[in-house]
C-alpha positions as CSV (number, residue, x, y, z in Angstrom):
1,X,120.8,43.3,-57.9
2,X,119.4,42.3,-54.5
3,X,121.5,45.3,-52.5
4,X,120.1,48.1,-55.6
5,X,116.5,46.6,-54.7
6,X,116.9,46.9,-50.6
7,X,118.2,50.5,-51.7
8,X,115.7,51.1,-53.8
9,X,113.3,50.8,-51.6
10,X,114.9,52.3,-48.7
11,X,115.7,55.3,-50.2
12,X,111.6,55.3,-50.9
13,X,111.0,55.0,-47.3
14,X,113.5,57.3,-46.1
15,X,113.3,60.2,-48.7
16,X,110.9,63.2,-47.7
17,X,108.1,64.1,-50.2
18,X,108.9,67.0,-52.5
19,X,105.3,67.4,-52.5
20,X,102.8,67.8,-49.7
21,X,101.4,64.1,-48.2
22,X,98.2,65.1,-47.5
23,X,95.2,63.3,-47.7
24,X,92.0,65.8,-47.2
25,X,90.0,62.8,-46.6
26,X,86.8,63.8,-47.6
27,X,84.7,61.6,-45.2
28,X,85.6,59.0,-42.4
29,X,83.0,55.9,-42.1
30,X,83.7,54.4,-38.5
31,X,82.5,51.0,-37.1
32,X,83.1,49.7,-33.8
33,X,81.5,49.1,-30.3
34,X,81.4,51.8,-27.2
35,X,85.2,52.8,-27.4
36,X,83.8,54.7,-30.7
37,X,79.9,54.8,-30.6
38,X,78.9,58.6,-30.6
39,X,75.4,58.7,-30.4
40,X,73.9,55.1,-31.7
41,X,73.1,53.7,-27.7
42,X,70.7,55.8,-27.4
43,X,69.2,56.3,-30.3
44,X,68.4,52.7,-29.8
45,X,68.5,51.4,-26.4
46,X,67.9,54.7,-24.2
47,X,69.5,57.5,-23.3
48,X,73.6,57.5,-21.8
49,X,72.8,59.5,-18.6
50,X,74.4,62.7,-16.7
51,X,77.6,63.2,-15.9
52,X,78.1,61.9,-19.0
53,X,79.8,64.3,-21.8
54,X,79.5,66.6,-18.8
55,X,83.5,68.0,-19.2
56,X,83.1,68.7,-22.7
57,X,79.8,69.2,-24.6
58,X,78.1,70.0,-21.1
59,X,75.7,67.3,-21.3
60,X,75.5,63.4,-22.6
61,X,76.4,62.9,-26.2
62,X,76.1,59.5,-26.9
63,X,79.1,58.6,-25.5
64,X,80.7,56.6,-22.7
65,X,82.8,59.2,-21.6
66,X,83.1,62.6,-19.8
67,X,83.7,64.2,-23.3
68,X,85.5,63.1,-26.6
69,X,86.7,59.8,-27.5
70,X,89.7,58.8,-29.3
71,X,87.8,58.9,-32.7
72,X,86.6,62.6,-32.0
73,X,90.5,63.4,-31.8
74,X,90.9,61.6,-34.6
75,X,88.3,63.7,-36.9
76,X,89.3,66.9,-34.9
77,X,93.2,66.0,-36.2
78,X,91.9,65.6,-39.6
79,X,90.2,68.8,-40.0
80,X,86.3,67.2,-40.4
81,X,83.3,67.2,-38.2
82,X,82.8,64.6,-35.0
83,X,80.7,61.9,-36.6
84,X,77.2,61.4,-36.4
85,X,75.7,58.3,-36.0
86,X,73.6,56.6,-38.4
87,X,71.1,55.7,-36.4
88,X,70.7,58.8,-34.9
89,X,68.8,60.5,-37.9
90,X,67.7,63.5,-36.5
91,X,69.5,66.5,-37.3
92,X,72.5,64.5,-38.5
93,X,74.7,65.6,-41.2
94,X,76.7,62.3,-43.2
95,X,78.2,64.4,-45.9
96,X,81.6,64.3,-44.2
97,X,80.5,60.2,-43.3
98,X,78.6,58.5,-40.6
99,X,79.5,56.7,-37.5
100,X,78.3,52.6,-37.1
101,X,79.7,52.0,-34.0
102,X,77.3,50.6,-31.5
103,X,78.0,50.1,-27.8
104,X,78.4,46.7,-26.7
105,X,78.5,45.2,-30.2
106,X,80.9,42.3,-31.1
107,X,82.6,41.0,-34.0
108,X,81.5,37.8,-34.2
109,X,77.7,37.2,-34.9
110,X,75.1,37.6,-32.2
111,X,73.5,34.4,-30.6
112,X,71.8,33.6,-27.4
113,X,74.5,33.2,-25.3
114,X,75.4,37.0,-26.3
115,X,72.3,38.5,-26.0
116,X,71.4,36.9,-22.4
117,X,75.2,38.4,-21.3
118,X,73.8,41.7,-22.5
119,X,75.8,42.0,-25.9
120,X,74.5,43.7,-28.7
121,X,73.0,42.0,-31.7
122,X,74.4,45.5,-34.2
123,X,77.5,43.4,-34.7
124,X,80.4,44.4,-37.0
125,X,78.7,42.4,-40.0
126,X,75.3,44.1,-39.1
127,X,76.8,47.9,-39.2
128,X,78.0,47.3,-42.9
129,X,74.4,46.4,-43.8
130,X,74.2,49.8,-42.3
131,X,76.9,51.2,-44.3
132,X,76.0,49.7,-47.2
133,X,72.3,51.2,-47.2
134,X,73.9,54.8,-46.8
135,X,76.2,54.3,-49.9
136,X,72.9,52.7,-51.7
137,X,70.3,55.5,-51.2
138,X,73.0,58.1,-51.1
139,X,74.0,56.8,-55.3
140,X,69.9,56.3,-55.6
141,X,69.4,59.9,-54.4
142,X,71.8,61.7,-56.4
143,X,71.0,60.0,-59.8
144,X,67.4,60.9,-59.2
145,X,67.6,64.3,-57.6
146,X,65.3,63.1,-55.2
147,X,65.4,63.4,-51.3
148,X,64.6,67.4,-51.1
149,X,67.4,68.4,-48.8
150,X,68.0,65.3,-47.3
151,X,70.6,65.2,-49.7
152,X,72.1,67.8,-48.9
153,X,73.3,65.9,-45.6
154,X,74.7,63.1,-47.7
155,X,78.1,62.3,-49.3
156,X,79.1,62.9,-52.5
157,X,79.2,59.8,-54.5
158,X,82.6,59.7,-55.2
159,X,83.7,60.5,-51.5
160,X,82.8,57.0,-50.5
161,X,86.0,55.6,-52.2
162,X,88.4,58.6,-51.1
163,X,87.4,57.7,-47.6
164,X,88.7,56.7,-44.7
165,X,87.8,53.5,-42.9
166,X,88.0,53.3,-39.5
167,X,87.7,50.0,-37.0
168,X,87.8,49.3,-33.5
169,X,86.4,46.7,-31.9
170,X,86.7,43.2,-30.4
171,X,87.0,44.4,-27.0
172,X,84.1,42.6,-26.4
173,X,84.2,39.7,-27.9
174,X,87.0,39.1,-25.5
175,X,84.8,40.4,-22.9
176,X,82.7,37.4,-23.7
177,X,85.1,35.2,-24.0
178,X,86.0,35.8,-20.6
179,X,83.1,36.2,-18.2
180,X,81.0,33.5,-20.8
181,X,82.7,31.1,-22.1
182,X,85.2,29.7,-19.4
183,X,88.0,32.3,-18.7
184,X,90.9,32.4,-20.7
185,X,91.0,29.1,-22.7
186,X,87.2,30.0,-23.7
187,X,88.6,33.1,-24.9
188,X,91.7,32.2,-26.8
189,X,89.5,29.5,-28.7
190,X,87.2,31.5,-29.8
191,X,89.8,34.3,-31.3
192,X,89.8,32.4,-34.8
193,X,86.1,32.6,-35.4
194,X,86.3,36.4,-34.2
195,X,89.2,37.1,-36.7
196,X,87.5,35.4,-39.6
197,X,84.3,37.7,-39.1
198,X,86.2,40.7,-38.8
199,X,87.9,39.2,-42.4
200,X,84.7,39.4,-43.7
201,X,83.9,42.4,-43.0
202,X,87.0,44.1,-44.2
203,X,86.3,42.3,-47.9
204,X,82.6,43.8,-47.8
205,X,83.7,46.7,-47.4
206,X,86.8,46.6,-49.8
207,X,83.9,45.4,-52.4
208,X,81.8,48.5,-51.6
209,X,84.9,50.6,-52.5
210,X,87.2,50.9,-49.6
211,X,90.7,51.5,-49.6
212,X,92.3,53.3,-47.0
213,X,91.6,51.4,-43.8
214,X,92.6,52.3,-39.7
215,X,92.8,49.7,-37.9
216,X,93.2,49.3,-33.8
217,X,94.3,46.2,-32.4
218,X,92.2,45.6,-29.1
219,X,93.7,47.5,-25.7
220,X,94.8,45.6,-22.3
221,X,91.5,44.2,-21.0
222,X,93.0,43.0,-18.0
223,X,94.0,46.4,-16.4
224,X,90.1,47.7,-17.4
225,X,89.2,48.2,-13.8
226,X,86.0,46.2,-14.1
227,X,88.3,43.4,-14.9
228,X,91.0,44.0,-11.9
229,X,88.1,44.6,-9.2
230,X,85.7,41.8,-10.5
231,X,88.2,38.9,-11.4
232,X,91.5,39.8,-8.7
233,X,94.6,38.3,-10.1
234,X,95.7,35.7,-7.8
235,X,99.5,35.4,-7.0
236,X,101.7,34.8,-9.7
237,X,98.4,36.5,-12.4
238,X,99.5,40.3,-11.7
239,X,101.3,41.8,-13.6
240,X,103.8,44.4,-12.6
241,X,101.2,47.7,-12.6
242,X,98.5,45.3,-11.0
243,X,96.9,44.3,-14.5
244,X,95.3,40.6,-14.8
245,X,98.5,39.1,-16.8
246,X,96.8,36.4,-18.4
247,X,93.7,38.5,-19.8
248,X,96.1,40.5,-21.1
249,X,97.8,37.7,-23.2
250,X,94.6,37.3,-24.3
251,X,94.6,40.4,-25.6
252,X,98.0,39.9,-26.9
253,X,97.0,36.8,-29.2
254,X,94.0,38.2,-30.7
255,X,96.0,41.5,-31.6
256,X,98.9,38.2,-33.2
257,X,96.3,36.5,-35.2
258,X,94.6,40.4,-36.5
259,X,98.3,41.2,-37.1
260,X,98.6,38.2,-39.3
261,X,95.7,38.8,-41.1
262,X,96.4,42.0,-41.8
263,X,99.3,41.2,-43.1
264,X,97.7,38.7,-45.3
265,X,94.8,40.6,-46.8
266,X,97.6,43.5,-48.0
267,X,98.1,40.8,-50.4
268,X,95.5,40.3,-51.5
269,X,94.3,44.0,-51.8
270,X,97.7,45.7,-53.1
271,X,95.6,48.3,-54.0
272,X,94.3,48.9,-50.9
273,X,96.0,50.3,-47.5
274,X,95.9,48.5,-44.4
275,X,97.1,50.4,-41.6
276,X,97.3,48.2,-38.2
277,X,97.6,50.8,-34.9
278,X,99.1,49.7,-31.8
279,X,95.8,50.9,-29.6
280,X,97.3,48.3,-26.7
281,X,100.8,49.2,-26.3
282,X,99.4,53.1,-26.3
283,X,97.0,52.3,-23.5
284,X,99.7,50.4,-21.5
285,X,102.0,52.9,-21.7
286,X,99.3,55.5,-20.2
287,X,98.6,53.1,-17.4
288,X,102.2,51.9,-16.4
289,X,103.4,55.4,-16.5
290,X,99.9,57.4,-15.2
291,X,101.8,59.2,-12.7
292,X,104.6,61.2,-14.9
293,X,101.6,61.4,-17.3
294,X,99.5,63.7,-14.8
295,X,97.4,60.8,-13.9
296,X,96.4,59.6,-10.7
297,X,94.8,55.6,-9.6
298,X,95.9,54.3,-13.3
299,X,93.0,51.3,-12.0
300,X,91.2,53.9,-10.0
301,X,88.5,55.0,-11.8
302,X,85.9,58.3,-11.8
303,X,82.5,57.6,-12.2
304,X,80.3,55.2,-10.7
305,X,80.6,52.3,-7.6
306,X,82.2,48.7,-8.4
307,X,82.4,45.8,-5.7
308,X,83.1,42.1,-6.1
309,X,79.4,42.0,-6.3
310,X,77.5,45.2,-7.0
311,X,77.6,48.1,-9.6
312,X,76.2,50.9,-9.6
313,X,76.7,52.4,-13.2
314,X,78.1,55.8,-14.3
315,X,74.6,58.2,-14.2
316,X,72.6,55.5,-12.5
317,X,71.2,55.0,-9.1
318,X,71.9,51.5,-6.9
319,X,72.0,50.4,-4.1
320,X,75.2,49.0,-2.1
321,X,75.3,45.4,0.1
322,X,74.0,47.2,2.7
323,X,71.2,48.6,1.6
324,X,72.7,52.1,1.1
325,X,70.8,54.2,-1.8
326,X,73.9,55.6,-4.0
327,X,74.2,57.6,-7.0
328,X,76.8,57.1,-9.9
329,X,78.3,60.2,-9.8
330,X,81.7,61.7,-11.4
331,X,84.7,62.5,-9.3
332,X,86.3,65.7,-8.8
333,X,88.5,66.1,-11.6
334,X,87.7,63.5,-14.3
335,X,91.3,64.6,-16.0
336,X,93.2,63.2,-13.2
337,X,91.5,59.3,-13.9
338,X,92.5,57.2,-17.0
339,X,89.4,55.1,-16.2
340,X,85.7,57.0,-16.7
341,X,83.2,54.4,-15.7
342,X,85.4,51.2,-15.5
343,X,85.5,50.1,-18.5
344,X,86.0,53.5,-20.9
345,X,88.4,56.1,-20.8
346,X,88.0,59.9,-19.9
347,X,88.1,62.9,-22.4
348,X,91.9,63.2,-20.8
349,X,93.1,59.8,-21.6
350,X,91.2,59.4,-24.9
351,X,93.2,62.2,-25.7
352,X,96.4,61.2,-24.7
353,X,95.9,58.0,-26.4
354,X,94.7,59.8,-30.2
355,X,98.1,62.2,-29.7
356,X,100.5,58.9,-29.2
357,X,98.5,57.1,-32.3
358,X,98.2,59.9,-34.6
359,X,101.2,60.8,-35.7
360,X,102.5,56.9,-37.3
361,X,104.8,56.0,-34.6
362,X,102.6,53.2,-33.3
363,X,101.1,51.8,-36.9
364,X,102.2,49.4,-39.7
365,X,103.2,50.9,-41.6
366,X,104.7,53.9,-39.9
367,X,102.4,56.6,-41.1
368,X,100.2,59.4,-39.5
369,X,96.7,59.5,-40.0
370,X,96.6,62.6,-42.0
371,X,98.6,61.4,-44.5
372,X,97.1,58.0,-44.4
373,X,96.0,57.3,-48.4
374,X,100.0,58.1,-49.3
375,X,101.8,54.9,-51.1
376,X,105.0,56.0,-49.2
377,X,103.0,54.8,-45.8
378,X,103.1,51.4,-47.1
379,X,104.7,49.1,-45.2
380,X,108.1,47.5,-46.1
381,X,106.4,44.0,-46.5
382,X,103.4,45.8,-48.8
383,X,106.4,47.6,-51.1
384,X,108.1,44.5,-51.8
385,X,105.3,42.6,-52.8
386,X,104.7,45.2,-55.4
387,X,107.9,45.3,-56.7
């Protein structure tokens, strides 16, 4: 009975569809920090400066980057808009669904210790109270045909629980961890406050209605170049590509414990899809294998100056040790760096990164984005639970 089950469920797993897989998301709902914030910095803290969004939309976009990020690709593969973000009103359109992602947010909840290190307080639980005041005067809206044509530039009701939820973040909290709280032991103690947060915020939004969810585990934040010029691995701490090994397994034991949990909240949502995506070993394989990937410097990186003691930001103007005026300029050929600014990628590597995570080879369960509402993308763990 035991071999007919395994077979069983094999044969699920194995077996194309007859039918297509599909899932025409109707809307994407994205929270996160600057790895996926398209327009909510400065719409709230000032503007993201020149050469910024200078390779593809010309000018800055709200984003970190010399043109699209990873969650642009991401809309772009499922045939819908690039998100706008919530808190960027003017002229936005949410009927295809809104991006919360906020640079330099957190999981865990703000404090003082994160504000003075120049966090921001729109943390993860924050941007579902954002999330959840969309759903509520989008529902208030449509049942009283109020709002002019304001609604016009809202959801449909219903689209809300065909969704897709995307997350990424933690980066940062890592980032705290690390600079703030005493290196690496400060960091790895703090990973089971930051995973219970990030718990909480999956269950608000399950009780809101979601129930396709898109997980990334955090990339490696010791071969961020910020990282590998401010903190230098001393011997024995490099890895073999020049990364900071032991911020890296850092990295590696918060993506463990969100593993886990993932793993444990399919259980207790079977009706729900979790889907966990690899985001570090995609990133790690760009950087140990730049070269053969048309990359140059993988812990180069394009825009901006970085010392052991002086920054001069991406757009910005600084000035060196010496007194030297400089500009954060862009290099060359922004396609040739994995690295934009130091800490996020270019348009070139975002890209790279959403082609090697899109199509299911790096998730749990094994599924591509487009088709990632289908029960036959459930994980083997998932499928035997509900049988």
């Amino acid at each position: 009975m035991a071999l007919l089950l395994w077979a069983l469920v094999l044969s699920s797993l194995l077996l194309p569809s007859t039918s297509s897989s599909a899932c025409n998301f109707p809307a994407v709902y994205n929270l996160g920090d600057s790895n996926s914030d398209t327009g909510s910095q400065p719409a709230v803290f000032g503007p993201v400066h020149s050469p910024n969004g200078e390779t593809f939309f010309g000018k800055p976009s709200g984003r970190y980057s010399d043109g699209r990020l990873i969650i642009d690709f991401l809309a772009e593969k499922l045939g819908l808009p690039y998100l706008s973000s919530f808190l960027d009103s003017i002229e936005s359109n949410f009927t295809h669904g809104a991006n919360f992602a906020s640079s330099g947010a957190t999981i865990q909840h703000t404090n003082g210790k994160l504000l003075d290190a120049g966090f921001n307080p729109i943390t993860l639980d924050f941007q579902f109270l954002q999330f959840q005041q969309l759903k509520d005067r989008t529902f208030e809206l449509q049942e009283t045909g109020g709002g002019g044509t304001t609604v016009n530039r809202l959801p449909e009701p219903e689209d809300f629980g065909a969704a897709l939820y995307t997350l990424d973040c933690g980066q940062n909290d890592l980032h705290f961890g690390l600079t703030d709280l005493g290196g690496e032991q400060g960091a790895l103690s703090s990973i089971p406050m930051v995973i219970s947060y990030f718990v909480s915020a999956i269950k608000n939004l399950y009780r809101e209605g979601a129930r396709t969810f898109w997980i990334h585990n955090t990339g490696p934040i010791g071969c961020l170049p910020f990282f590998v010029i401010r903190y230098p691995p001393k011997p024995g701490n490099e890895d073999p590509i020049g990364c900071v090994k032991s911020f890296n397994q850092v990295a590696q034991e918060f993506n463990r414990q969100l593993n886990q949990t993932v793993y444990k909240l399919r259980t207790q949502f079977p009706d729900a899809l979790l889907i966990l995506v690899d985001i570090y070993t995609a990133k790690y394989s760009l950087i140990s294998q730049a070269e053969q990937h048309g990359f140059e410097d993988p812990l180069g990186f394009c825009c901006g100056h970085l010392g052991d003691d002086y920054e001069v930001m991406c757009g910005k103007k600084g000035q060196l040790r010496d007194g030297t005026v400089v500009y954060g300029t862009s290099c060359k050929d922004p396609s040739k760096y994995i690295s934009w600014d130091n800490v996020h990628y270019t348009e070139a590597a975002n890209r790279w990164v959403a082609d090697r995570i899109s199509d299911g080879s790096l998730s749990d369960p094994a599924v591509p984005i487009s088709e990632a509402c289908s029960r036959a993308g459930r994980s083997l763990d998932t499928l035997l639970y509900e049988l």
